[in-house]
C-alpha positions in Angstrom: 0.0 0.0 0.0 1.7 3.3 -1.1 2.8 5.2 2.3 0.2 8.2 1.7 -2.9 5.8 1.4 -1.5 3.8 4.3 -1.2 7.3 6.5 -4.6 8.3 5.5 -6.5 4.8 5.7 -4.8 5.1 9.7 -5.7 8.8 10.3 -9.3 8.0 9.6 -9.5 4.9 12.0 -8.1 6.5 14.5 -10.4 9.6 14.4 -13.8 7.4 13.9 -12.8 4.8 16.5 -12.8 5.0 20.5 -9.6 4.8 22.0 -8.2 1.9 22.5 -10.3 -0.3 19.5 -7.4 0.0 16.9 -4.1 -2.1 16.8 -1.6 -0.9 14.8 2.0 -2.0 16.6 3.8 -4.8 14.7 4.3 -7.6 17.7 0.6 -7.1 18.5 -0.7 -7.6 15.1 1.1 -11.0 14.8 -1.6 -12.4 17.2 -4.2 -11.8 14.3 -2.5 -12.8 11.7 -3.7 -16.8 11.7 -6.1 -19.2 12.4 -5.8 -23.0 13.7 -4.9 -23.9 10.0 -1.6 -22.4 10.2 -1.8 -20.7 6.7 1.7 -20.4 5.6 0.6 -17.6 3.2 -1.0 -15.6 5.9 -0.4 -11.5 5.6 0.6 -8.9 7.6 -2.2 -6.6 8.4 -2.0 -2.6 8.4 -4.2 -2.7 11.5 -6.5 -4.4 13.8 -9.8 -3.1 14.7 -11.0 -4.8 18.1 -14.7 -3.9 17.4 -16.9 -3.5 20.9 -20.1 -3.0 18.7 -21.9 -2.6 15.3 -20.8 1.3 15.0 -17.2 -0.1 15.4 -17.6 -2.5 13.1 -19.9 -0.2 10.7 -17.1 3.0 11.0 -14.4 0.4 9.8 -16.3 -1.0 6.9 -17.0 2.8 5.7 -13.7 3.8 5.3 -12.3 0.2 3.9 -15.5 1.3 0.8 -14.1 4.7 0.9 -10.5 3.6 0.5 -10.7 0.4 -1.0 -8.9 -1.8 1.8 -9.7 -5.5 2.4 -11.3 -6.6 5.9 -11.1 -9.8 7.5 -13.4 -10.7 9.8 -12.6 -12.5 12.5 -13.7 -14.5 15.5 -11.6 -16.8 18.2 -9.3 -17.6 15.8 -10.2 -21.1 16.7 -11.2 -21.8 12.4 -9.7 -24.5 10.8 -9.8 -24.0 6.7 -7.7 -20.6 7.2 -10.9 -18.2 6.8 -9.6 -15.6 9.2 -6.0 -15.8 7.5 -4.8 -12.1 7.6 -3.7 -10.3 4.1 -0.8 -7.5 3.7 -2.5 -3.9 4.4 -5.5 -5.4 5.0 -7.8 -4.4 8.3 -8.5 -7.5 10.4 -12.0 -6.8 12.5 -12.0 -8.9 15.3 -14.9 -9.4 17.0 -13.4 -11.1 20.5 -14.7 -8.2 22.7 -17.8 -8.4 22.2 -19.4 -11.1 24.5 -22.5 -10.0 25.8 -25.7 -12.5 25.9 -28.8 -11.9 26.8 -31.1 -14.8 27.4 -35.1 -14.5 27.2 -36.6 -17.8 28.9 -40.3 -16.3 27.8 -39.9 -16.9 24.5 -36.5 -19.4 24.8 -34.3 -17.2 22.9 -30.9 -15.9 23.2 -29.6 -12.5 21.8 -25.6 -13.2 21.7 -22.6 -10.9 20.3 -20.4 -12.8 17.9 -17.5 -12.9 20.1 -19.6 -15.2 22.9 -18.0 -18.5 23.0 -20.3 -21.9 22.4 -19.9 -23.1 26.3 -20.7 -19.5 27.6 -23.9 -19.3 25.5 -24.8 -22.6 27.0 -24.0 -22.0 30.6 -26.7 -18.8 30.1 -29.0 -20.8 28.9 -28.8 -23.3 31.1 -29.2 -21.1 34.1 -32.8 -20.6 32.9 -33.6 -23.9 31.9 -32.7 -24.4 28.6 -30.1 -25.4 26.2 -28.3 -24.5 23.1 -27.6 -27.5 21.4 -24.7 -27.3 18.5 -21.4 -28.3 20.2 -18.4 -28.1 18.2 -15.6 -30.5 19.7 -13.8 -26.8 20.4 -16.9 -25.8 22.1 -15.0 -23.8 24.9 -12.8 -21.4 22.8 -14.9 -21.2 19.7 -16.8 -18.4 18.9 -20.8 -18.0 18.3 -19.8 -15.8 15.4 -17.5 -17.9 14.1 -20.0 -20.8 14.0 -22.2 -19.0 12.1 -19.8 -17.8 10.2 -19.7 -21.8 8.9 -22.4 -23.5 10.3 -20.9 -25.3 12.5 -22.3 -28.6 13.6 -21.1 -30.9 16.4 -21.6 -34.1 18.6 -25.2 -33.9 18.8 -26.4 -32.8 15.6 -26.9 -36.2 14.1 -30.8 -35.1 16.1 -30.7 -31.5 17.2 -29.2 -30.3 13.8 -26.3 -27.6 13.2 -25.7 -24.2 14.1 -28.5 -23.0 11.1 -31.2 -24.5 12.4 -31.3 -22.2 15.7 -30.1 -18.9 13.7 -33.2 -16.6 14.1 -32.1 -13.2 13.2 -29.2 -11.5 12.4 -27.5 -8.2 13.1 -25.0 -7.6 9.8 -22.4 -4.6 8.7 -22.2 -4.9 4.5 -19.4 -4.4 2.5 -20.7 -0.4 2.6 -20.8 0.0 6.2 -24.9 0.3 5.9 -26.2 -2.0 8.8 -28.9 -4.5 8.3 -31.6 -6.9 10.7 -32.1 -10.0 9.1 -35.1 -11.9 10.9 -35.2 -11.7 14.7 -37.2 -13.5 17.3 -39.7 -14.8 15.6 -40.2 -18.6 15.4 -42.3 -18.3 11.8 -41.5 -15.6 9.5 -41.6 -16.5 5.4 -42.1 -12.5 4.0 -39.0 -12.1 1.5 -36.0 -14.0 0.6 -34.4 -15.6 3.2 -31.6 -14.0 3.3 -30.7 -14.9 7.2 -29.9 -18.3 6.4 -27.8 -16.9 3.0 -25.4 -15.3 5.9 -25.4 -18.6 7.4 -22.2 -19.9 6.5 -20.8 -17.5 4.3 -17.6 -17.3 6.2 -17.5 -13.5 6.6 -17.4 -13.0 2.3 -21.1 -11.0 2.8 -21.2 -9.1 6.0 -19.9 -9.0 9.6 -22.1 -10.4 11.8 -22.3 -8.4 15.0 -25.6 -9.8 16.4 -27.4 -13.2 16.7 -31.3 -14.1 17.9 -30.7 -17.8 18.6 -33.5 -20.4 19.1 -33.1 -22.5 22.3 -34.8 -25.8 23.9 -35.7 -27.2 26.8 -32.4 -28.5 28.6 -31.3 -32.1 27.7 -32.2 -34.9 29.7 -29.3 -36.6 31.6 -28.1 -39.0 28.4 -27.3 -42.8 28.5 -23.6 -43.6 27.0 -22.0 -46.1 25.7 -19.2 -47.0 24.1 -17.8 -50.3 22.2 -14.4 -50.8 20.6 -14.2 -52.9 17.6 -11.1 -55.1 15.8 -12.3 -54.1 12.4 -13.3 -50.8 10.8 -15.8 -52.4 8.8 -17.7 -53.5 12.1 -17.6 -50.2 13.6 -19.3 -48.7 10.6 -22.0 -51.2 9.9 -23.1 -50.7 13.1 -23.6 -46.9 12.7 -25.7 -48.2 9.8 -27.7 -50.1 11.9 -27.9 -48.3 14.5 -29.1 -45.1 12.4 -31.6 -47.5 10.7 -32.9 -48.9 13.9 -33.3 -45.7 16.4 -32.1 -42.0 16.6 -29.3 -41.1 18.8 -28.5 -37.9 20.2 -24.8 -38.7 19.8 -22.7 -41.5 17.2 -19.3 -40.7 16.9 -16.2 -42.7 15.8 -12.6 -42.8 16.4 -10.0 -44.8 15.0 -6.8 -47.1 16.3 -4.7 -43.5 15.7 -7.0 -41.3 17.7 -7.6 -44.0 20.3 -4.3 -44.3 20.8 -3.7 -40.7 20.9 -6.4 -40.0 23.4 -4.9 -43.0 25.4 -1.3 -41.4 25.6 -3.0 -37.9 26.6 -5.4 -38.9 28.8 -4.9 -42.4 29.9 -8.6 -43.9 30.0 -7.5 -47.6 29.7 -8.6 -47.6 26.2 -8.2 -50.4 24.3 -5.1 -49.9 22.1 -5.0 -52.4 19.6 -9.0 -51.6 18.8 -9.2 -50.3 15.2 -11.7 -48.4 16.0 -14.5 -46.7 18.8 -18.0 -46.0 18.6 -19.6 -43.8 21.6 -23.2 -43.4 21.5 -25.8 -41.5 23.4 -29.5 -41.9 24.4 -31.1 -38.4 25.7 -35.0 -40.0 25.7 -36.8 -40.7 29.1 -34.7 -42.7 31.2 -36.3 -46.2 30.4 -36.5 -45.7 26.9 -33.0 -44.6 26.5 -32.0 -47.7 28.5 -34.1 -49.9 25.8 -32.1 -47.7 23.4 -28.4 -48.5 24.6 -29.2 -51.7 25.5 -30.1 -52.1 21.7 -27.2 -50.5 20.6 -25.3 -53.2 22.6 -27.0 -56.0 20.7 -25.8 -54.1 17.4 -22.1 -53.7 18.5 -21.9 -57.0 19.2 -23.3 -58.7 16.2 -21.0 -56.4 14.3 -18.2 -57.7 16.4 -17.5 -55.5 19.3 -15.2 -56.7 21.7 -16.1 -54.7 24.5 -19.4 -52.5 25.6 -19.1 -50.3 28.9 -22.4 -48.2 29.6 -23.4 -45.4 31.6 -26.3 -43.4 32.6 -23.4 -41.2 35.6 -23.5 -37.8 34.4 -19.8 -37.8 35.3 -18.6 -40.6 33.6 -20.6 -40.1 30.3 -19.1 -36.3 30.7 -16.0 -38.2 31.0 -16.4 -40.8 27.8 -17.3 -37.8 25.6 -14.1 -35.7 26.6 -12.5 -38.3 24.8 -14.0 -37.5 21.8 -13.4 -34.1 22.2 -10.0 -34.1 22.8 -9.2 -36.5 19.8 -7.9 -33.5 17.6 -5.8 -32.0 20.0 -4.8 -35.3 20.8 -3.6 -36.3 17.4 -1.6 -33.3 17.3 0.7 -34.0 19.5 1.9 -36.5 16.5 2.8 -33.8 14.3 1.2 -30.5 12.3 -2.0 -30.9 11.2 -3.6 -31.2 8.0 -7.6 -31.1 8.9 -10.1 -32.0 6.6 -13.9 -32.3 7.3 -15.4 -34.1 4.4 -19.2 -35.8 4.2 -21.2 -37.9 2.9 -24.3 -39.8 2.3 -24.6 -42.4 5.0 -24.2 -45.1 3.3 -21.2 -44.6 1.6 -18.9 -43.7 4.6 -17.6 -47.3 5.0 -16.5 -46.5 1.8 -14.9 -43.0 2.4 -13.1 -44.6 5.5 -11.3 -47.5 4.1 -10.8 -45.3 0.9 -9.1 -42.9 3.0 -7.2 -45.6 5.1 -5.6 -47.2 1.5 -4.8 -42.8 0.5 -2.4 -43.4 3.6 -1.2 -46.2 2.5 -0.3 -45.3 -0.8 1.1 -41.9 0.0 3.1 -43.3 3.2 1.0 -40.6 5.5 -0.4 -40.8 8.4 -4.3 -39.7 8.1 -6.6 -40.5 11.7 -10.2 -40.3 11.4 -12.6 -39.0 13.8 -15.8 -38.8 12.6 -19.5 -37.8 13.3 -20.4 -40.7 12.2 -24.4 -40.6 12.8 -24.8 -38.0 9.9 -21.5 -39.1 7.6 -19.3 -36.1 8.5 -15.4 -37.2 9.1 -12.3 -35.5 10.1 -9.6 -37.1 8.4 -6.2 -35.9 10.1 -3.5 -35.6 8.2 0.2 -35.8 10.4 3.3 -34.8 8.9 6.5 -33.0 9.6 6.3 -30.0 8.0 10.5 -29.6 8.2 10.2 -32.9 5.8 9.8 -31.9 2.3 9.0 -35.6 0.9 6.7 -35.8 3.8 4.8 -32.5 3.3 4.4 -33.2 -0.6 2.9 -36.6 -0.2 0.6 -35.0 2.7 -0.6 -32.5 0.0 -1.7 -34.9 -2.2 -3.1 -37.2 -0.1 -5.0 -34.3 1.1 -6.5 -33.7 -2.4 -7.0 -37.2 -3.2 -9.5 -37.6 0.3 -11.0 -34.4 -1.2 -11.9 -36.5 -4.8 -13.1 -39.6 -3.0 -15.4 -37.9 -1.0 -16.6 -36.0 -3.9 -16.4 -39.7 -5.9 -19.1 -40.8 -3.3 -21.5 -38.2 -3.7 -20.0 -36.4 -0.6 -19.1 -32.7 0.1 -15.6 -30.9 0.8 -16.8 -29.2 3.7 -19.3 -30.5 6.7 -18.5 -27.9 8.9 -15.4 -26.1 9.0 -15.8 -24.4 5.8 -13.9 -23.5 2.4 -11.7 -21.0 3.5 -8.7 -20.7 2.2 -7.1 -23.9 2.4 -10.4 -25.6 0.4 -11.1 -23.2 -2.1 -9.0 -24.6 -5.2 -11.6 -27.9 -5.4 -14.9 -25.4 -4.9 -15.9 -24.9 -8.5 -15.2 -28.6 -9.0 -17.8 -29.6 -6.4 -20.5 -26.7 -7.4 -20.4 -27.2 -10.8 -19.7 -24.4 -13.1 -23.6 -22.8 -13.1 -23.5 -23.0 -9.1 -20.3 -21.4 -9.0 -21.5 -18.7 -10.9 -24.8 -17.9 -8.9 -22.7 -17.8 -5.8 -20.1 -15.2 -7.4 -23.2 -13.3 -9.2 -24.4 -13.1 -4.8 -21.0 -12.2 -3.6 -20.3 -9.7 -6.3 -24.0 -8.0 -5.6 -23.4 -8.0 -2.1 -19.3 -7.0 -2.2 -18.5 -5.3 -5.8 -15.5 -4.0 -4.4 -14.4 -7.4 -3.4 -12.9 -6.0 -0.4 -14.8 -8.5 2.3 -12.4 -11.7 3.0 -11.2 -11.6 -0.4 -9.3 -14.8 -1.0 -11.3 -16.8 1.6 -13.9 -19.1 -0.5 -14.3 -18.2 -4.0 -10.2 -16.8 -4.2 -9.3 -14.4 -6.6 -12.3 -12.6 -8.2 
């Protein structure tokens, strides 16, 4: 950016900002520079605004219109596809200050600030009675903005659903700086497009989201667990088929020997080891028909050739089981750098992702793990390498691409939850299709024409 345009973009931030919002100092703007994907290409910004409401945000996005600067939105920085990677003289707006939640137990909605993480929206709910449901595995440093920002799902949304389906209304700051209220709390409202869900999951490309109405339930009953570890992959995922076929679970995940392992050395459960694979599975109905539930689920493991069944209806220990699961990514990290994918798809074809992904490992000498939400076909295959290894970081790559076909092969998706990004957006127009891909750059280019929200991110150069 040439130095006058750089001076001027700075004078006008500081003069339409409260003190203390902008961050211009080198070393400080080096904490906003990446996400959890690490992206080596990430940017140096020219500043940092840390927004403590919509006229923040809105006094930002005016003079970025007015000068032509790129803004990144950003959340916890807790994003996995490199969405929130920073660019060179671009403005990162991060929304981490503003927390405030505001729960209505008349009407069993929530009115949350983006920067709210998951677990605190919960905890207000659940003061009142209530409960939000979507639980990403990073529930307690994620952001609420940030899982709208991608729709994030989570361990229970193979029956409550994703992050979209409690979205009521939104609060957004367009490309322009004009501020906008999409729905609100209103449980039925079908007069004009529905543009709240379009936000949904548009990764910051549209808007800044600086406001959410969210729908919550009644709290969750205290849930039944169990959990059975099987010699062979193929068991373990015929019995999410039959399981899924037989009942519906409020939880059916799946880890493999890696994880396991992984989990094992962090946390030392007394897991089975030499299992090549784990299925925990949850029962949330009235306590005796969740007990008919699990103990069904038992006679299903076993026929499918579990080895061993443990089952709880302890608050504690099922709280205890399922920390497992959540600590399988961090877990398999400790292996090496991460390459994270989140690919779907259709149910029945995910015995057929995971033992296509098992022989990509094979073939390119990597390491991939696979944690999965298996009850609705969404998998995490990890990919660990040694980034200081060349040969090892090449092969990685392509394996990484090649998971990326398959699950496209099978009639699957590139993204469940975590989103395009950066790091997915070379196979987008691929899986869209070249008339999709166009209707979502005709939206983005209506929306943006300046290109100057998280350019890059998504649909990459315009």
């Amino acid at each position: 950016m040439e130095p006058d345009r750089r001076e001027r973009v700075l004078a006008a931030l500081t003069a339409d900002l409260p003190e203390g919002v902008l961050v211009t100092h080198r070393d400080s703007l080096d904490a906003y520079r990446w996400d959890r994907a690490n992206d080596p290409d990430a940017g140096v910004p020219l500043a940092v605004v840390r927004a403590t409401s919509t006229e923040d945000v809105q006094a930002t996005m005016k003079i970025a219109a007015r000068e032509g600067v790129a803004v990144i939105p950003r959340g916890a920085g807790s994003g996995l596809s490199g969405g929130s990677s920073a660019q060179d003289d671009a403005i990162v707006v991060s929304l981490d200050r503003m927390r405030q939640i505001t729960i209505d137990p008349l009407v069993q909605m929530a009115t949350v600030q983006p920067g709210a993480f998951n677990v605190e929206v919960k905890a207000a709910a659940s003061e009142h009675g209530l409960w939000y449901p979507p639980d990403p595995s990073s529930q307690e440093f994620c952001s609420i903005g940030g899982n709208v920002a991608t729709n994030a799902g989570g361990l229970c949304c193979v029956k409550y659903g994703v992050t979209t389906d409690y979205v009521l209304g939104l609060t957004v700051v367009l490309a322009d700086g004009k501020v906008v209220k999409l729905g609100g709390p209103r449980l039925k409202d079908v007069a004009g497009l529905s543009l709240t869900k379009l936000f949904v999951g548009s990764e910051g490309t549209l808007g800044i989201i600086t406001e959410i109405v969210l729908r919550l339930v009644p709290a969750q009953r205290t849930p039944t667990t169990l959990v059975a570890m099987f010699p062979t992959l193929s068991g373990a995922i015929q019995a999410v088929l039959d399981i899924k076929g037989a009942m519906r679970p409020s939880m059916l995940e799946f880890m493999d020997q890696v994880a396991i392992n992984a989990v094992e050395d962090m946390m030392r459960m007394e897991l089975d080891r030499g299992s090549a694979a784990m299925l925990i599975v949850q029962s949330d109905e009235p306590e005796a028909l969740a007990e008919e539930q699990i103990a069904a689920v038992e006679v299903i493991c076993g026929a499918n050739g579990a080895t061993e069944c443990y089952s709880t209806n302890d608050p504690d220990e099922s709280e205890a089981l399922i920390e497992a699961r959540r600590q399988a990514i961090p877990a398999v990290e400790k292996r090496g750098a991460l390459l994270l994918e989140d690919v779907g798809v259709p149910l029945p074809r995910l015995g057929d992702l995971v033992l296509g992904v098992a022989e990509i490992a094979a073939r390119h000498r990597t390491e991939i793990s696979i944690v999965a939400h298996a009850g609705d076909g969404n998998t995490h295959p990890l990919l660990v390498l040694d980034p200081s290894d060349p040969g090892q970081k090449e092969r990685a790559d392509i394996a990484y691409g090649e998971v990326m076909d398959l699950a496209m092969a099978l009639g699957g998706t590139i993204t469940g939850e975590h989103g395009v990004g950066r790091l997915k957006q070379p196979w987008l127009g691929e899986y869209l299709g070249e008339d999709v891909l166009d209707l979502n750059l005709r939206i983005k280019k209506a929306l943006d024409p300046q290109n100057i929200l998280n350019p890059g991110a998504v649909f990459g150069a315009l």
